[in-house]
C-alpha positions in Angstrom: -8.1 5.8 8.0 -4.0 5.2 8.4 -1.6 5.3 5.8 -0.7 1.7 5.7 3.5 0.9 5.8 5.0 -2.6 5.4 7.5 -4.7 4.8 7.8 -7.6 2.0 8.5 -11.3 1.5 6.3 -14.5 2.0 7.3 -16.3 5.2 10.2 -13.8 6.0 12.0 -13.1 9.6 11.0 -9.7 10.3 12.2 -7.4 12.8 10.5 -3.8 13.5 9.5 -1.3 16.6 7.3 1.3 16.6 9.0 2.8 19.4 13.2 2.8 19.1 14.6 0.8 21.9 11.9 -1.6 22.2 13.1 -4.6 21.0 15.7 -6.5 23.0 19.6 -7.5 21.7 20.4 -10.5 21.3 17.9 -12.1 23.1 13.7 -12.5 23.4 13.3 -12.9 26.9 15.6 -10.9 29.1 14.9 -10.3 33.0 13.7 -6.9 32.2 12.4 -6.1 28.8 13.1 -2.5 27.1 10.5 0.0 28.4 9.1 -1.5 30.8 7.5 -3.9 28.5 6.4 -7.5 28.3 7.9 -10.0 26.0 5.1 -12.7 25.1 5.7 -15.2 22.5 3.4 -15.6 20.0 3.2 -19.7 18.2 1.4 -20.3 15.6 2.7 -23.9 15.2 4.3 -26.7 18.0 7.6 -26.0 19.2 9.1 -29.2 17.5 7.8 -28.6 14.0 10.8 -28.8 11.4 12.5 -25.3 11.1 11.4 -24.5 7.6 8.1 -24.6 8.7 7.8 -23.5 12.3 6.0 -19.7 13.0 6.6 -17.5 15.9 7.2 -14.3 16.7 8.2 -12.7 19.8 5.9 -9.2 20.7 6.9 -6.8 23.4 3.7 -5.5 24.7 2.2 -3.2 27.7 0.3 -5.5 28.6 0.4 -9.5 28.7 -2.4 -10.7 26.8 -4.0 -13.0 29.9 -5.3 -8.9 31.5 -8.9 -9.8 31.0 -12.3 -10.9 32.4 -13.4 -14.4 32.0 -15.0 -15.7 28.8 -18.9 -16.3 28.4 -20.4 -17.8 25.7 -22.3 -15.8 22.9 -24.6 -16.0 20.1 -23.0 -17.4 17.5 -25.9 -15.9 15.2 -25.0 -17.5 11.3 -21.4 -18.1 12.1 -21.2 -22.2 11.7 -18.0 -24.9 12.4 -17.5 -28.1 10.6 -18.5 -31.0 10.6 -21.7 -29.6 8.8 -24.4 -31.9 9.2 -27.5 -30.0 9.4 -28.6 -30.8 6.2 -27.7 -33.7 3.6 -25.2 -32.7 1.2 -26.5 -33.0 -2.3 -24.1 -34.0 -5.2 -25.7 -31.4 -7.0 -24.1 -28.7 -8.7 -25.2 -25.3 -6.4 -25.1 -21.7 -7.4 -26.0 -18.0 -5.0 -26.7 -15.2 -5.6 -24.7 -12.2 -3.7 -25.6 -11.9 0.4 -26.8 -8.0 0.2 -25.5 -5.9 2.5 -27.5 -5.5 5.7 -29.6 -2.1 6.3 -29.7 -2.3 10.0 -26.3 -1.5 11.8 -24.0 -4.5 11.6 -20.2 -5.3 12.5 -17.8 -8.2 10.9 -18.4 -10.8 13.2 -22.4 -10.2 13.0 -22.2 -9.9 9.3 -20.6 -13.7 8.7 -22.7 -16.3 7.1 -21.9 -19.5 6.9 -22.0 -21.1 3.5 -20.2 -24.8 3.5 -17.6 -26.8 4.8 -15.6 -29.5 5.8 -13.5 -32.0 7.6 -13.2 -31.0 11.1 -12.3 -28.0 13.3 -11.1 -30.5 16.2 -9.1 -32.6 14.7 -7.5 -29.3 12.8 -8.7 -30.7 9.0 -10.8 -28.7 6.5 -12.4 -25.5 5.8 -14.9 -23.3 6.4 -16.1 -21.0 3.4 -18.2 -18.0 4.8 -19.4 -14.7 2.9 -19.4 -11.4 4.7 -21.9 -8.8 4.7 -21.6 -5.3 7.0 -21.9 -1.6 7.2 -19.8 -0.4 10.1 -16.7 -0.7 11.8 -16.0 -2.8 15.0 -15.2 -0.1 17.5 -14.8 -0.9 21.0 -14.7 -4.8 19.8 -11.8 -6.9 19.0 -11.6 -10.5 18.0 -9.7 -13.8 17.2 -10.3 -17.1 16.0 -8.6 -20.4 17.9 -9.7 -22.4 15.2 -7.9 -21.2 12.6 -6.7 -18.9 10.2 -8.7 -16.4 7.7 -8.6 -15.7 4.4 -10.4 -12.7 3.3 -11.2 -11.9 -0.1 -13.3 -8.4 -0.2 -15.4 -8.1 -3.0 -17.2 -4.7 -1.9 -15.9 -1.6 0.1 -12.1 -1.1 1.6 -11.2 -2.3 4.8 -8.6 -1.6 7.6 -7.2 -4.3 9.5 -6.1 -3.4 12.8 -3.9 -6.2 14.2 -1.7 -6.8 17.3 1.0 -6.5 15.1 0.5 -3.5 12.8 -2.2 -1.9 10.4 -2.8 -3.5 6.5 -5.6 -2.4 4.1 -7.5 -4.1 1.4 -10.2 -3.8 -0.9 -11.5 -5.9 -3.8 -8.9 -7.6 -5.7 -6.9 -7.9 -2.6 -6.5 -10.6 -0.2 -5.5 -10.7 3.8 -4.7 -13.4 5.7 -5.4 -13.2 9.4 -2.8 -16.1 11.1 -5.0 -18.2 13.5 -5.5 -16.5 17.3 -4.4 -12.9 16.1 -6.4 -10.6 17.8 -7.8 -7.4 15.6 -10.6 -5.5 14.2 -11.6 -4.4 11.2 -12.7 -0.4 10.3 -14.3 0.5 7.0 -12.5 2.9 4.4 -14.5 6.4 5.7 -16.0 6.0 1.8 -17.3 2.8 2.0 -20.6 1.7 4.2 -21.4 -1.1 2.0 -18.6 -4.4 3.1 -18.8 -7.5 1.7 -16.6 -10.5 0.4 -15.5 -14.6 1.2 -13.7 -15.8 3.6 -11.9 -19.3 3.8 -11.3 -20.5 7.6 -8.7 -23.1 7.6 -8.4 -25.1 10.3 -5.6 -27.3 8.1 -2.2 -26.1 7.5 -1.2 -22.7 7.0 -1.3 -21.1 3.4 1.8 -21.5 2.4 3.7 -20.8 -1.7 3.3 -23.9 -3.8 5.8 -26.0 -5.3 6.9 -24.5 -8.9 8.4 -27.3 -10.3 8.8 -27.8 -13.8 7.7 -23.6 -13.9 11.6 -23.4 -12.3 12.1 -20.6 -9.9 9.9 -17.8 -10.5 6.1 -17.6 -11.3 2.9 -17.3 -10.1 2.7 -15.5 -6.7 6.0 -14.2 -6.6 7.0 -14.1 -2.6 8.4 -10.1 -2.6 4.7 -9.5 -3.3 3.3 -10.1 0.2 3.4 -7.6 2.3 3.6 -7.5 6.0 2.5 -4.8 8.4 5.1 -3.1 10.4 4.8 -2.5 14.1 2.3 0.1 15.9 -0.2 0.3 18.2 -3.0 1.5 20.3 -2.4 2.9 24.2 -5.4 3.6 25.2 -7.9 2.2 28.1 -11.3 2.4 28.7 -14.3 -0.6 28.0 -13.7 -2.8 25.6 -15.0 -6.3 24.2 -12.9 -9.2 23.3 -14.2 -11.6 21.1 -13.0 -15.0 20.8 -13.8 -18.1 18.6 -13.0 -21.2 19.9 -14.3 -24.7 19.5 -16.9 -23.6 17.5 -18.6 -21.1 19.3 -18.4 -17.2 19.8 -17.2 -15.9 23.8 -17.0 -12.8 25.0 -15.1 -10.9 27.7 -14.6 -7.3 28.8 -11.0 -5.8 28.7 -10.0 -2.8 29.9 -7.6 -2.0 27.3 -6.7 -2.3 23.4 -5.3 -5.6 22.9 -3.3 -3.6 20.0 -0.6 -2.5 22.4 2.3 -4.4 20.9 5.5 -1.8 20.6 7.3 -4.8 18.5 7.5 -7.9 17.3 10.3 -10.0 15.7 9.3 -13.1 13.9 7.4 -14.8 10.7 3.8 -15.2 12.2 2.1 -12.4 11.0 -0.9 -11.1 8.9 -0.6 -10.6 5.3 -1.6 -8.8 2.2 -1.6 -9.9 -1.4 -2.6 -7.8 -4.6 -3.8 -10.4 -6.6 -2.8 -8.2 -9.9 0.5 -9.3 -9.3 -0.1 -12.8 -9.5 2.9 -14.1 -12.7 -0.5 -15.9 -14.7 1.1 -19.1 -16.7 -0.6 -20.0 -19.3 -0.4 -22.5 -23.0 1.2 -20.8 -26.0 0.7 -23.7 -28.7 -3.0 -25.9 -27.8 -4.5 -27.0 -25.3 -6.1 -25.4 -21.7 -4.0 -26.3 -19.1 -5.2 -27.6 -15.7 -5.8 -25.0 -13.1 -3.4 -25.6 -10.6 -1.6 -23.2 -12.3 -3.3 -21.1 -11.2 -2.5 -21.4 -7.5 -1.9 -18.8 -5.3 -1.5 -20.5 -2.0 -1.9 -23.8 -0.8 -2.4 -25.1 2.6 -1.3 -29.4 2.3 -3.0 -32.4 3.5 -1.1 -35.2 4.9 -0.8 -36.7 1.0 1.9 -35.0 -1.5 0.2 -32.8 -3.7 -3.2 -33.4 -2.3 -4.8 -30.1 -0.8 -6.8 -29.5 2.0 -7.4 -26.1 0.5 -5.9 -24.4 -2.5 -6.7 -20.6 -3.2 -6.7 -20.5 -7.0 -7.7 -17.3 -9.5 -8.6 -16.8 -12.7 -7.1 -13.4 -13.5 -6.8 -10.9 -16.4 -4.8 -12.8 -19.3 -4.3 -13.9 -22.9 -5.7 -16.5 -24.5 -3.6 -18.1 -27.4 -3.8 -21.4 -27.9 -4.5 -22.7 -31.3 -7.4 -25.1 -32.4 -8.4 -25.2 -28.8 -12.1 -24.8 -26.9 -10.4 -21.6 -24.9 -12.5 -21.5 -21.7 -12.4 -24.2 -19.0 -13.6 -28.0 -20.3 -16.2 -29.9 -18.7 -14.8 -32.0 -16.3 -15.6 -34.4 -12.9 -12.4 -34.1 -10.5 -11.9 -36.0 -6.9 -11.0 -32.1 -5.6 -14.4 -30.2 -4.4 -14.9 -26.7 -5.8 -16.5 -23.8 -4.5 -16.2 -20.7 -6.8 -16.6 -17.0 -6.0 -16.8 -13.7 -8.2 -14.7 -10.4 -6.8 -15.3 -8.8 -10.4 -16.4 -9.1 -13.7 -17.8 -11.8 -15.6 -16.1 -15.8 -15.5 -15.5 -16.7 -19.0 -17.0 -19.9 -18.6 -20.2 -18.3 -17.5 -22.6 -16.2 -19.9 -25.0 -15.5 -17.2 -26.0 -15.8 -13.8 -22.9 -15.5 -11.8 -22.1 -12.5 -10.3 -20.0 -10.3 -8.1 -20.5 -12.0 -4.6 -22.0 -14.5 -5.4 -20.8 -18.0 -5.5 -20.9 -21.7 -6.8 -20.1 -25.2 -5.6 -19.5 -28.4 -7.2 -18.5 -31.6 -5.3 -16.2 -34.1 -6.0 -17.3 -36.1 -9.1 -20.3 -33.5 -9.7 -19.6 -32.9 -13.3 -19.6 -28.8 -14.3 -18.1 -27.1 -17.1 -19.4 -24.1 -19.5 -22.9 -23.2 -19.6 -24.7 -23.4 -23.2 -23.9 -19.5 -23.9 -20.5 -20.0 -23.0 -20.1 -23.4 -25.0 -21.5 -21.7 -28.3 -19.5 -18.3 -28.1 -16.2 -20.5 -27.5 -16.9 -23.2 -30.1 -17.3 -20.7 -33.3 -14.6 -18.1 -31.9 -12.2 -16.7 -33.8 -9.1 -18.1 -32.2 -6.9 -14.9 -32.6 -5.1 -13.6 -29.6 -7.9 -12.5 -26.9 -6.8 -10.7 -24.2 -9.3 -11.5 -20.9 -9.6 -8.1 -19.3 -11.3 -6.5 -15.7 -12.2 -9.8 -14.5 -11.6 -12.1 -11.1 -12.9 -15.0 -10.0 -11.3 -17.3 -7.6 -11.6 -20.8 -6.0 -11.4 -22.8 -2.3 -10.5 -26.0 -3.5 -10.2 -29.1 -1.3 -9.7 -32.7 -1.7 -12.5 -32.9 0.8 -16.8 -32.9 0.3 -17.7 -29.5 0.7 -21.0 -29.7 2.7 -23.5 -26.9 2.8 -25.0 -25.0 5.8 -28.9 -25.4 6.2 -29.0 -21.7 5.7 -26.8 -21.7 2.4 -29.6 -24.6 1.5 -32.9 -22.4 2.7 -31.3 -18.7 1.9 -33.2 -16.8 -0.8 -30.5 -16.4 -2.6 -30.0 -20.1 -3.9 -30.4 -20.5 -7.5 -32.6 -23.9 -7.7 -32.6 -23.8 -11.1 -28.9 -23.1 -11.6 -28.4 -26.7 -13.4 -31.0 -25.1 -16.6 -28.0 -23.5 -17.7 -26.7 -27.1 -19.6 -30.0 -28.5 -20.4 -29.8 -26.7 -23.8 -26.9 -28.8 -24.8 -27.5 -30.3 -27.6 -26.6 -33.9 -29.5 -23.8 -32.5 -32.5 -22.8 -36.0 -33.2 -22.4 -37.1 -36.7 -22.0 -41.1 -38.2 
């Protein structure tokens, strides 16, 4: 597996070759681009969007990316779109059990299941929320996704991202965001035959920082923390299979060439990588637990200020300090929809029951909060410092209903009797 290299900055302007001489001066598209190269633009937003959020970047290539054989529709196996409505969504709080890891020989795209969603991939709102589950690499296949962009989040097993535009790596406690119609594929760690993890398919907009305010000018996902894969690629031909996600369903088309053959690229459309360790935690240092957009690593808006279509929150290592105060999250009912995943450790709001790979979702106004373990440790703690330690558990939150698939509803690995956990709650009040 490569050596990964990058480069650093959320959102930056990058500039990088693989190959000296390959990128053109001064301009993108001359009459004759270096090497015998093509120039192809890459937009990952219209043309007229304001400059402080448009993406593009310009590759030089050595081959344009139309060189292939027509499309034709494939199986699209577990792999769902929104809108969801193959079963009634439930306001039910729901909890699974972790996906495990398939015994017969399976790739990324034939490993995805599809566990909820919303709005709707044709009118570019909501999200998709998917677990992963394979044991090899892709080989000879590539893919990309016209629908929009991925977030992956591996829980088990290191992966290798190869992209058109350069090589990243991650493994659990790491994230990668593919940008929407970047072709790739993904190679296990030579270690690792056991891959799985969540991803969040956005078809909203793109992740973006959120707004500090009051927190001032640093915090919370710093931007020099993102990393950005520099240029390199693959010359080599022979029989290969494109993959492509569109509208919903899978297609599939021979090529006779890596798609990877981008020399370099200029430009802030790219894939990126995020440690999640160094993620600036803010937290209350007199009473109180504070709400857990403050815990936000990216947010992609909705059309209404401060109102997600999805944010990517965490719930990291960290001390706990605040005095006379119930320490782990309070029971609450929010308009925001949550579904909850577990990359390590164990939640602190959980005694039992959720686990590595596994996942939760509560619905807008479905009231959840600290099972009755949970609610007894915390209620009779000692309130001394507390340091929370080898733990990470993350959300996809949306001001949208999350609706489950039929197979996250039928799977075997759907806890029916996940809302046991509070019946044991008991009446404390005194006259």
């Amino acid at each position: 597996m490569h050596s990964p290299k990058y480069q650093t900055g959320f959102g930056n302007e990058f500039a990088t070759e693989a190959v000296e001489g390959a990128l053109p001066v001064g301009r993108n598209s001359p009459q004759k681009a270096p090497l015998g190269l093509y120039a192809e633009q890459f937009s990952g937003t219209a043309f007229t969007v304001p400059r402080a959020h448009n993406k593009r970047t310009w590759t030089y290539r050595i081959r344009p990316s139309v060189l292939h054989k027509p499309f034709e529709q494939i199986d699209n196996k577990l792999w769902r779109s929104t809108p969801f409505d193959e079963v009634v969504t439930t306001p039910n709080q729901l909890r699974w059990d972790a996906i495990p890891v398939p015994t017969e020989p399976t790739d990324l795209v034939d490993g995805i299941h599809s566990i909820a969603g919303n709005g709707d991939l044709f009118s570019q709102t909501g999200i998709a929320i998917h677990t992963y589950a394979f044991n090899r690499g892709m080989g000879d296949r590539y893919f990309y996704n016209a629908d929009g962009e991925m977030l992956f989040v591996p829980e088990k097993g290191r992966i290798g991202f190869f992209t058109e535009l350069g090589y990243l790596q991650a493994g659990a406690g790491e994230i990668v965001c593919i940008p929407r119609g970047l072709k790739f594929k993904i190679e296990p760690h030579p270690d690792d035959n056991e891959l799985r993890g969540y991803i969040c398919e956005n078809y909203g907009s793109q992740f973006r920082l959120p707004d500090l305010g009051p927190i001032g000018a640093n915090g919370l996902a710093n931007p020099r923390d993102f990393k950005y894969p520099v240029a390199s690629f693959q010359d080599v031909e022979g029989d290969f299979e494109l993959v492509a996600k569109f509208g919903g369903n899978l297609w599939s088309c021979r090529i006779d060439h890596s798609p990877c053959d981008v020399i370099a690229w200029h430009g802030n459309y790219a894939p990126y990588l995020y440690n999640l360790k160094d993620f600036n935690t803010i937290g209350s240092i007199s009473f109180d637990h504070p709400d857990p957009s403050i815990f936000t690593v990216l947010t992609s808006p909705s059309g209404e200020a401060g109102v997600a279509n999805c944010d990517f929150v965490i719930f990291p290592d960290r001390w706990l300090v605040a005095e006379d105060t119930f320490r782990p999250p309070w029971y609450h009912r929010n308009t925001m929809s949550e579904y909850m995943g577990l990359i390590y450790g164990q939640y602190d709001a959980k005694e039992e029951g959720f686990v590595p790979g596994g996942g939760s979702l509560h619905n807008q106004m479905s009231a959840h909060g600290p099972d009755l373990g949970a609610f007894e440790k915390a209620s009779n703690a000692d309130l001394k410092p507390q340091k929370l330690e080898g733990t990470m558990a993350f959300m996809f939150e949306s001001r949208y209903i999350i609706r489950p698939t039929k197979f996250a509803m039928d799977c075997a690995e759907l806890q029916h009797e996940y809302s046991e956990v509070w019946q044991g709650l008991k009446k404390n009040f005194k006259s």
